[in-house]
N, C-alpha and C positions, 0 to 999 in steps of 0.2 A: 652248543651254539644253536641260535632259533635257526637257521639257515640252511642246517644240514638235511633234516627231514623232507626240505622242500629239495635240494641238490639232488637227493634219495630218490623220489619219483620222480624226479625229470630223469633219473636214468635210468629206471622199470621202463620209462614210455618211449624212451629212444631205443632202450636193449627191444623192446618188446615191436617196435615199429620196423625194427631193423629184422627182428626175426619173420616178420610175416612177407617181408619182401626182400628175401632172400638173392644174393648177387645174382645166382644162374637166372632169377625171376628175368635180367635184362634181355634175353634172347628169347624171350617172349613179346616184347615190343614192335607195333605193327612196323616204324619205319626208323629211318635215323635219327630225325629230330625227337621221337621218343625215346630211342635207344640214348641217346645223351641228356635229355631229361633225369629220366629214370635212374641215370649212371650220378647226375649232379648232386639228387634227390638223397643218394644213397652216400653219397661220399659229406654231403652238408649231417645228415644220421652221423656220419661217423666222430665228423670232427665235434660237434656238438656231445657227443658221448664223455669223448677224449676230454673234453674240458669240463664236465662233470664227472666224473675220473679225476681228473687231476686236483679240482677244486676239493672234493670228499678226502681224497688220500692226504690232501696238508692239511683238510683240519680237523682229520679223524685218526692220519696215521701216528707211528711210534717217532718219539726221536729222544736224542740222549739227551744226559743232564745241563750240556752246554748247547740245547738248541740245534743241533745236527739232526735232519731227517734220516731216516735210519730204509733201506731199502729192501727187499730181500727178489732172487733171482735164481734162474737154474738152467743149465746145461741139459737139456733133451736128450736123452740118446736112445737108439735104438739097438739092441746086444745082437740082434738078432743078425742085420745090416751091418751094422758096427760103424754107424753115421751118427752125425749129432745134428739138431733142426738148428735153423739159421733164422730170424725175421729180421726186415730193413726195417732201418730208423722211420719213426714219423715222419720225425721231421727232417730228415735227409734219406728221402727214398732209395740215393744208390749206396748206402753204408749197411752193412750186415753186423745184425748184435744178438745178443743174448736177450730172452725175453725178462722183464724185470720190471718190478714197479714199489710204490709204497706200501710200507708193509701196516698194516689196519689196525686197532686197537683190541677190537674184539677177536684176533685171529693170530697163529702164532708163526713164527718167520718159515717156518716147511711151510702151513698152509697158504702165507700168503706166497711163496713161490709158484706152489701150484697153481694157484687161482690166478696169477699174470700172466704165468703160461699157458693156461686156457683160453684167456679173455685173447692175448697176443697173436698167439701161437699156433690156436686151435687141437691141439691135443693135452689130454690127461695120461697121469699116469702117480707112479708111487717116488717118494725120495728115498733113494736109495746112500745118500754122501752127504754130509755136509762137508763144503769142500773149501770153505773160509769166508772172512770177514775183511775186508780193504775201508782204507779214506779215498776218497776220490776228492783232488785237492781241485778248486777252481781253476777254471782256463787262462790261459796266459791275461785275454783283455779284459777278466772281470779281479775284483781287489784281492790278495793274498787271503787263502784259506781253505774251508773245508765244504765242499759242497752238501756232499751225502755220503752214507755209511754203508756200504753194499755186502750184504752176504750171497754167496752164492748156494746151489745145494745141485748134488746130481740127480735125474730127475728119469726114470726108467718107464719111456710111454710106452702105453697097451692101448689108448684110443685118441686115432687119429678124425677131428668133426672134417668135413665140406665145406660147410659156411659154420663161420665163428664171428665172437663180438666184433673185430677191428679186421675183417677177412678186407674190405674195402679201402684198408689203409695202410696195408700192409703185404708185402711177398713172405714167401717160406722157405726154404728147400733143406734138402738133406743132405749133408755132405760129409767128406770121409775125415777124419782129426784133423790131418795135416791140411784140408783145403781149409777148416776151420778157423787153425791159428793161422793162415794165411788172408783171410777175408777179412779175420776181427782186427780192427783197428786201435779199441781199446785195452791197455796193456792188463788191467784189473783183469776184463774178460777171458783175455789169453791165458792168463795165470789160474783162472779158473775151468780151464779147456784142458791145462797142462797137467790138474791134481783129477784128472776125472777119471773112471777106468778104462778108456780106450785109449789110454797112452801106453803107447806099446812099449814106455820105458818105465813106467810105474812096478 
């Protein structure tokens, strides 16, 4: 599609706009009314990203033969600690999920975990699990069926960024399995919490 290439640089010049003025950059700001400029400036960055992100992923990513967008995701963990990272929803800032997005055409469902893990999450690292594939069926208020295809994969970080893509839209924390399946609201998520190797009953 002609569309995409242009979708493509509008998101080099937001990733790139957003990296030169980085969150901590707000506590440089002589007063208030800059420190909330500066804060508006950076969070319009982000949503704008968000939605070239999202516009590239549907008409670039994978999906099956009947038309289901196909997803892929990953459980963070740290062996070390023996916590798994957490980021809130976008779009429901007090919900805790699993980082996860569309999975690209030119990349394969490990890489495209990784890479929503990054961009989400703010850490890298290796897949260590593939840990399953779910339907996630539509919500009660929208028509009978199948939203998207999610796989999950375990995901073993070594580098934690400061500031990352959606750092402005997003919290993190680290937390131990049990607070994990206790946060995640989504049962796909939990089931993928529950095949990961810090189940102490695996």
């Amino acid at each position: 599609m002609k569309f995409v290439p242009a979708l493509i640089m509008a998101a080099l010049f937001v990733a790139g706009s957003a990296t030169a003025s980085p969150v901590g950059a707000i506590a440089t700001t002589p007063n208030a009314a800059g420190d909330h400029l500066h804060h508006h400036r950076l969070e319009r960055r982000g949503k704008i990203w968000e939605g070239v992100k999202k516009a590239v992923s549907f008409s670039m990513g994978h999906k099956r033969a009947d038309g289901v967008r196909q997803v892929s995701g990953a459980v963070p963990v740290d062996k070390l600690s023996k916590k798994i990272l957490l980021v809130t929803s976008r779009k429901h800032p007090g919900r805790w999920i699993l980082p996860k997005g569309g999975w690209e055409k030119h990349e394969t469902r490990e890489e495209a975990a990784v890479r929503e893990t990054r961009e989400e999450a703010g850490v890298s690292g290796s897949v260590t699990r593939h840990l399953g594939v779910w339907d996630q069926v539509n919500k009660p208020h929208k028509p009978p069926g199948i939203n998207c295809e999610m796989a999950f994969f375990e995901l073993e970080v070594d580098d934690v960024q400061t500031h990352w893509m959606e750092s402005n839209l997003r919290q993190r924390q680290w937390v131990t399995y049990e607070e994990a399946l206790f946060r995640l609201q989504d049962e796909i998520m939990r089931e993928a919490v529950r095949r990961c190797s810090l189940n102490p009953d695996a």
